[in-house]
C-alpha positions in Angstrom: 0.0 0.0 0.0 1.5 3.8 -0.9 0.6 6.8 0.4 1.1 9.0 -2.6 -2.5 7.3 -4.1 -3.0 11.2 -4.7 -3.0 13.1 -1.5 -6.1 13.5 0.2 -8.5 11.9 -1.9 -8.3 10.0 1.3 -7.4 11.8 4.6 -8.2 9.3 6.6 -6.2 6.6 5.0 -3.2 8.7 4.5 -3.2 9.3 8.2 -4.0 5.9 9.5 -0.7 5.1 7.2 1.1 7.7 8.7 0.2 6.6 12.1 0.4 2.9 11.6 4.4 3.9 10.4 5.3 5.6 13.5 4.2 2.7 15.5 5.9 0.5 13.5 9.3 2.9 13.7 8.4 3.4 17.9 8.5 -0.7 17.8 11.3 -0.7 15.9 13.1 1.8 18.2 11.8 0.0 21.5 13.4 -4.0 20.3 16.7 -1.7 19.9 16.9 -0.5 22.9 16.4 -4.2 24.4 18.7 -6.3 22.0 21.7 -3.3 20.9 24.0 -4.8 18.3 26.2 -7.0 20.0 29.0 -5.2 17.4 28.3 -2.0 18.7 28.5 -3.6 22.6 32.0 -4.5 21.4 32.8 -0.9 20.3 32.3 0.4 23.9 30.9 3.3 21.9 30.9 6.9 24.7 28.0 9.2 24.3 29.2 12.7 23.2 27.9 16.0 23.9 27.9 18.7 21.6 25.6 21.6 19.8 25.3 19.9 15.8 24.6 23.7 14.8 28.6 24.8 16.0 30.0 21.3 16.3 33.5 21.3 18.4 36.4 20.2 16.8 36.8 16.3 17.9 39.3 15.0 19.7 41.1 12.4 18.5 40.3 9.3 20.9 39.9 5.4 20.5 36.1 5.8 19.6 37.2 8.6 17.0 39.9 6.0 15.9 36.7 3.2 15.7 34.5 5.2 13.9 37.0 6.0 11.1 37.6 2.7 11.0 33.8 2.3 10.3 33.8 5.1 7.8 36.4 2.9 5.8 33.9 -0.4 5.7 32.0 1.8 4.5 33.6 3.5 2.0 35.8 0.5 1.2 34.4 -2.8 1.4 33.6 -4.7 -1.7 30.4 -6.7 -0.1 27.3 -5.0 0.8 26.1 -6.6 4.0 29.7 -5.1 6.0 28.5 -1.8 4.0 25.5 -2.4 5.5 26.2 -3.2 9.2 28.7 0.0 9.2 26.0 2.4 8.5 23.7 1.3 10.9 26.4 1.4 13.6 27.6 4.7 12.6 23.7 5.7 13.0 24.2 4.9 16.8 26.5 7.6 18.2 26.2 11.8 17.9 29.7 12.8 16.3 29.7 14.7 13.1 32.3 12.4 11.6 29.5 9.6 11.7 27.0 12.3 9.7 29.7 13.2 7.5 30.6 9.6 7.2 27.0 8.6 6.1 25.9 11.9 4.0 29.0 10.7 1.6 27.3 7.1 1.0 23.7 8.2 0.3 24.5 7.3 -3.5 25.5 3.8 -2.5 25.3 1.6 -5.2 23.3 -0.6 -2.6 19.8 0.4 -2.1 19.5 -1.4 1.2 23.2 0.5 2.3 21.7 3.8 1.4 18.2 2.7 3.1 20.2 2.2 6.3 22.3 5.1 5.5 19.2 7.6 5.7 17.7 5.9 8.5 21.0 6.7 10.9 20.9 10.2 9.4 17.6 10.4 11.2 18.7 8.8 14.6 21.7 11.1 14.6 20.1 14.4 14.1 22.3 16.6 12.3 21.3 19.3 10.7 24.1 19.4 8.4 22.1 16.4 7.0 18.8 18.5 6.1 19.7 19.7 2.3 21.0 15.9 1.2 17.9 14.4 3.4 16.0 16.5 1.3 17.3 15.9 -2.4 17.0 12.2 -1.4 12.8 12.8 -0.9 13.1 14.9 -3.5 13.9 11.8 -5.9 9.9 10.3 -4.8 8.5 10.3 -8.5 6.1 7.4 -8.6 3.7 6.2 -6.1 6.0 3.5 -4.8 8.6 6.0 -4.2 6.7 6.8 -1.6 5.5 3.8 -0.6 6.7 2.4 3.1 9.8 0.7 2.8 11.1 3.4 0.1 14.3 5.3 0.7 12.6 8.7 -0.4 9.7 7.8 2.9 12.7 7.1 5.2 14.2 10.2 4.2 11.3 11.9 5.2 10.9 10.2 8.4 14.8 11.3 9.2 13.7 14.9 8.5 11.0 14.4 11.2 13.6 13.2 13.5 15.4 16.4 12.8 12.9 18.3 13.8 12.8 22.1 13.7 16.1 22.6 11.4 14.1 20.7 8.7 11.2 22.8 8.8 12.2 25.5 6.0 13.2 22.4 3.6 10.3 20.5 4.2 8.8 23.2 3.4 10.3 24.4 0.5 9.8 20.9 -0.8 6.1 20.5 0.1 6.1 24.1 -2.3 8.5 23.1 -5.1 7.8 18.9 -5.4 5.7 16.7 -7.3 2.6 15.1 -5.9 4.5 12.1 -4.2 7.4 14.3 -2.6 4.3 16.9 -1.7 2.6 14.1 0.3 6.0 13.2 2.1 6.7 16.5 2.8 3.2 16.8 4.4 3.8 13.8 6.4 7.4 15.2 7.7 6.3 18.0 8.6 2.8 16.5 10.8 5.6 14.5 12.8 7.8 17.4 13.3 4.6 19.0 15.6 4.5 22.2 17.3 7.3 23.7 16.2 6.3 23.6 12.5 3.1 25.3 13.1 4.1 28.8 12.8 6.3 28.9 9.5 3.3 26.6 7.8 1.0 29.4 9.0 3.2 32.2 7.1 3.3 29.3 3.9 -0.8 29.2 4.0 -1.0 32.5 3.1 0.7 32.3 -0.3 1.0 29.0 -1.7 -0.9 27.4 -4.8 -4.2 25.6 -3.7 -3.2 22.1 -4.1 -0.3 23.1 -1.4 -3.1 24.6 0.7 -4.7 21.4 0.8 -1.7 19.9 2.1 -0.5 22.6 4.4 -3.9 22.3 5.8 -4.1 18.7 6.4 -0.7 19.2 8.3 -2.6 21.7 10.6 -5.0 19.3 11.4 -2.7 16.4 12.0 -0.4 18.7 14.4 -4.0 19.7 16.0 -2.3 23.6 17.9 -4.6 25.9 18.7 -2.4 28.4 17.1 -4.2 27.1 14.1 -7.7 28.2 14.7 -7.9 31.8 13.3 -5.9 30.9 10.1 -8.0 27.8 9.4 -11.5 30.2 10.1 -9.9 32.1 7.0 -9.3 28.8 5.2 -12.8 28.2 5.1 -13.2 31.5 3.0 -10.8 29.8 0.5 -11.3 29.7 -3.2 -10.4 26.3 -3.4 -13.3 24.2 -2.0 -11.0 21.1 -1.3 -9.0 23.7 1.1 -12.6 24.8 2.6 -13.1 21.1 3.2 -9.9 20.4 5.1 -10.3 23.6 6.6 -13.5 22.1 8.1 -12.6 18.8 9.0 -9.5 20.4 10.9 -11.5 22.9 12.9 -13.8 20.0 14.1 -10.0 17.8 15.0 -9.3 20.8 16.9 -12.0 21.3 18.8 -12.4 25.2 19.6 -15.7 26.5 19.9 -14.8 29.6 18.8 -14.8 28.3 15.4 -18.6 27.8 15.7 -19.7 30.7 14.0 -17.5 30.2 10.6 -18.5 26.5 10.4 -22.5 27.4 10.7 -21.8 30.1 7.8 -19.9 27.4 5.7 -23.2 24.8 5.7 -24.3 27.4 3.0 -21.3 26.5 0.7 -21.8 26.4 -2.7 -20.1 23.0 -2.9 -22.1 20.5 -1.0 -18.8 18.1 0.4 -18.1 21.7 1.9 -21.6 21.5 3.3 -20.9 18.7 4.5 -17.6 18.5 6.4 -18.8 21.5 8.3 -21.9 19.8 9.6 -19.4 16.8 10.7 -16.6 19.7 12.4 -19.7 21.2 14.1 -20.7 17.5 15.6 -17.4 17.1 16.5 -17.5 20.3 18.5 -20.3 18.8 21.0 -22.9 20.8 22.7 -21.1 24.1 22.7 -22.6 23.6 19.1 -26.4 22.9 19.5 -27.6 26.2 20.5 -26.5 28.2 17.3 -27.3 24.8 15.4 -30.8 25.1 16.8 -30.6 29.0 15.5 -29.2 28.0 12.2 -32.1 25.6 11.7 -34.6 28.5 12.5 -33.3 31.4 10.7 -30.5 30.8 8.3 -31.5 30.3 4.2 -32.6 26.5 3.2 -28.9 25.1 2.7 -28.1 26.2 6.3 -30.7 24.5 7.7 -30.0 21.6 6.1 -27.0 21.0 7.3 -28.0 22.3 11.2 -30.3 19.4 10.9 -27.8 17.1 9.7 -25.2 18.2 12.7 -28.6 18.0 15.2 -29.2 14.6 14.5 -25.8 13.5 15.0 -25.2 15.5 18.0 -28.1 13.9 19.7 -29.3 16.2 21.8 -32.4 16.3 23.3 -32.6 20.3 23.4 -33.3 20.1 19.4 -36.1 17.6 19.4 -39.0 20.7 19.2 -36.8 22.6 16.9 -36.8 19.6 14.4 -40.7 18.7 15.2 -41.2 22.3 14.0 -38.9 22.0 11.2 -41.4 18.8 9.6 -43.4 22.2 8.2 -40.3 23.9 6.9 -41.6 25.5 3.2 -38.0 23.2 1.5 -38.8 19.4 1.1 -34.8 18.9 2.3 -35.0 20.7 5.5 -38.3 18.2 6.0 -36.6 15.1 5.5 -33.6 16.0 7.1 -35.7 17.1 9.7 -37.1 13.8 10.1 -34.1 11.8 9.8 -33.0 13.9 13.1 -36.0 12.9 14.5 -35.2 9.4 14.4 -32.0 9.5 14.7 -32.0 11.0 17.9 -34.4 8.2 19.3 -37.3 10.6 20.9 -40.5 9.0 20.9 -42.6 12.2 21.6 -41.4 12.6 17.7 -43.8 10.2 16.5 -47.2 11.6 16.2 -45.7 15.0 14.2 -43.5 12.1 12.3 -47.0 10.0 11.9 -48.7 13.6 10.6 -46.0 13.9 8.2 -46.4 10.6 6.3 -49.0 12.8 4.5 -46.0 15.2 3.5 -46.5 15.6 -0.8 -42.8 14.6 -1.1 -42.4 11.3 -1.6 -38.6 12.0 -0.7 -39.7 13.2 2.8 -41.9 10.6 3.2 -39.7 7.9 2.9 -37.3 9.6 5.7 -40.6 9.6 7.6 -41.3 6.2 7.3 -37.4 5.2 8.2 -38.0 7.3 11.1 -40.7 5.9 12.6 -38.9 2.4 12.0 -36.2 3.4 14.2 -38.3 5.0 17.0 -40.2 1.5 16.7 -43.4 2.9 18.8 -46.2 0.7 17.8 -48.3 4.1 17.0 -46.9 4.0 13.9 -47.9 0.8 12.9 -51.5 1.1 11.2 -50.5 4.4 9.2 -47.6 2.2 8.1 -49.4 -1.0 7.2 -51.3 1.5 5.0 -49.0 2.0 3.0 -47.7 -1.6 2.1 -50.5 -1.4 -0.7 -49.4 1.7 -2.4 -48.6 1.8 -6.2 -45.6 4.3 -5.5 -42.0 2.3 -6.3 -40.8 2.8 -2.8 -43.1 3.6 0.2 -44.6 -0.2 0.7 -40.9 -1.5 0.2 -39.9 1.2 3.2 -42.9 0.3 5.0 -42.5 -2.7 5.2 -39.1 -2.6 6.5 -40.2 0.0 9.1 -42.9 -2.7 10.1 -40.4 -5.5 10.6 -38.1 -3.2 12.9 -41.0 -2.2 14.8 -41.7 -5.9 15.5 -45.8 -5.3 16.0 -47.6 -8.7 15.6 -50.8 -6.5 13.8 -48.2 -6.4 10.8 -48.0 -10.2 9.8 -51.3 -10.5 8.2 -50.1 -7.5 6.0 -46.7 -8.4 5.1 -47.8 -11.9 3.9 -50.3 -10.3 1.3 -47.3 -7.9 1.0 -44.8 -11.1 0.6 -47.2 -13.0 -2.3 -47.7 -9.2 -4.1 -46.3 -8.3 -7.6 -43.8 -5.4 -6.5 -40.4 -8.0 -6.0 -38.6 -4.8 -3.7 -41.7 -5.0 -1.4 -41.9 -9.0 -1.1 -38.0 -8.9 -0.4 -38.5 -6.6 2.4 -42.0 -8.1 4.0 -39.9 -11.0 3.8 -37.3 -9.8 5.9 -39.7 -8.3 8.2 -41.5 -11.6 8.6 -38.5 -13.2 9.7 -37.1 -10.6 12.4 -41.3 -11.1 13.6 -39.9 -14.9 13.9 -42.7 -16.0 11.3 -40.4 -17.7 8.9 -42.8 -21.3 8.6 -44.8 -18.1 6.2 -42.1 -17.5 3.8 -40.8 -21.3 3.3 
């Protein structure tokens, strides 16, 4: 599986990826720590203290005198696998020989030399190791360039370990690169955390749309409040993919002061807009319900479309006589969503207005009617419904009849067996099924 399938198409898998890697590094890390390299035991390797950014001129010791001699494997020996073993040992002490050692080998002719070679880069954390770090991701052109086990994806990861010194690169790469060194890029950065949040606010505010996109998604992976404001402006964006992320990442983040933007943006022109910024207000809780319950009272019909939408999956009993008075909005969609809340939310003082409405001229609204009273399951409904198992329309006996067999009434099995032996094959299908959850299966054979 790759990550660069095109970046964020899929969000949600390209962050369950990302996530699922840095486990898989953390594991990787941990069974290090409890089984070192019985070659680097031998070496009797010191730790060494020094700034990277004015490194101190080393002193010529024993361990300097070992890793030259590892710098020469390296450099020198014919076979790959001492090549190999070199550069991950030289990846397990901070000395700027070891990064200048391994910075000279990234064009190996061994891929799995320069693989290790990157990786150590990372562990050691020079920053004298950004700029070739960088043309190494920089290489990503395909999609399996930037698959898991690539070298340009390691390279990445050793940026994140980096940290703050590789934020301008990454960067600068996330603005300059194709789509695959874009998405790893993203990814570096979203590691690198708090400290990358300001420069990528600064980059948001001049960069192409499809970077937008990405410097967005970064936002929301990071999750800092620092965030908010910029992102509020996001959703004002002329690219509606970048509204949409903008969205989504005010919801991760959680401030209700976002509130406000996210009720204007349900009137979106582009409906995935609409939508995301129903799901960011869910995700902001109850702070959310009261100027949801205004939205679905005043705003224009695509606002209170969505502030439905958001009310029903908020759950919250504080909207159920907002919603029952929204079964008479003048729009057919702010009806049916209206009842979809309704049922949603599980109120059974919805289902007389609900009961009313199954005379609603929309057939649309009806049906979201008729799947509401299913899920309320309050045997009130149960004759209106039965009444409609006979109807010529395509749909409502087919819903009805499902309706019946989740309400589980015993009144409906003499109706759902005419139902099951009638012409319409979608209505005998679903009497069927609602026979058997009524346990009368000896009816159907």
């Amino acid at each position: 599986m790759f990550w660069a399938v095109i970046f964020m198409s899929n969000s949600y898998t390209l962050e369950n990826l990302h996530r699922h890697e840095r486990a898989l590094r953390a594991r990787r890390l941990m069974l290090r720590t409890e089984k070192p390299n019985p070659r680097l035991v031998a070496l009797h390797f010191k730790t060494f203290s020094f700034e990277f950014d004015e490194p101190a001129e080393p002193q010529p010791s024993a361990d300097q005198q070992q890793i030259e001699t590892l710098t020469h494997i390296l450099n020198h020996a014919p076979d790959a696998a001492p090549r190999l073993q070199a550069a991950f040992d030289l990846g397990q002490v901070k000395h700027p020989l070891a990064t200048d050692a391994l910075m000279a080998v990234l064009n190996d002719p061994d891929e799995k030399v320069r693989f290790q070679a990157v990786r150590s880069l990372g562990e050691l954390g020079d920053p004298r190791a950004v700029e070739p770090l960088v043309q190494v991701m920089r290489a990503a052109a395909r999609p399996e360039d930037a698959g898991i086990h690539s070298i340009p994806t390691q390279a990445a990861f050793a940026l994140a370990d980096i940290g703050e010194a590789a934020v301008s690169a990454l960067i600068g790469a996330l603005r300059e690169g194709g789509e695959q060194v874009q998405v790893l890029a993203a990814t570096a950065l979203a590691d690198v955390g708090d400290v990358a949040v300001e420069p990528l606010i600064a980059a948001l505010q001049t960069a192409n749309p499809l970077v937008r996109q990405k410097i967005v998604w970064v936002l929301w992976s990071i999750g800092d409040p620092r965030a908010v404001d910029p992102l509020k402006e996001a959703l004002h964006d002329s690219d509606s993919k970048t509204r949409r992320y903008a969205a989504w990442a005010l919801g991760q983040i959680g401030d209700p002061v976002a509130i406000p933007e996210l009720i204007a943006a349900l009137d979106d022109a582009h409906e995935k807009v609409r939508w995301d910024s129903a799901v960011a207000l869910e995700k902001l809780g109850e702070a959310a319900v009261n100027p949801l319950i205004a939205a679905l009272q005043t705003g224009n019909a695509r606002t209170r479309i969505g502030a439905a939408n958001a009310l029903a999956w908020l759950m919250d009993k504080r909207a159920i006589d907002p919603l029952m008075t929204a079964l008479n909005d003048p729009n057919a969609h702010v009806r049916g969503r209206a009842a979809f809340a309704l049922g949603w939310i599980r109120e059974r003082r919805a289902v007389e207005p609900l009961v009313a409405a199954l005379n609603d001229p929309d057939d649309e609204v009806r049906l979201q009617v008729i799947a509401a009273l299913g899920w309320l399951r309050d045997e009130r409904a149960v004759d209106p419904l039965v009444g409609l198992i006979q109807t010529e329309s395509d749909w409502l006996p087919y819903a009805a009849a499902a309706a019946l067999g989740e309400i589980g009434d015993v009144r409906a099995i003499a109706p759902l067996v005419i139902a099951f032996n009638g012409p319409n094959f979608r209505v005998r299908e679903a009497a069927r099924e609602a026979l058997r959850k009524l346990g009368y299966n000896a009816w159907i054979g």
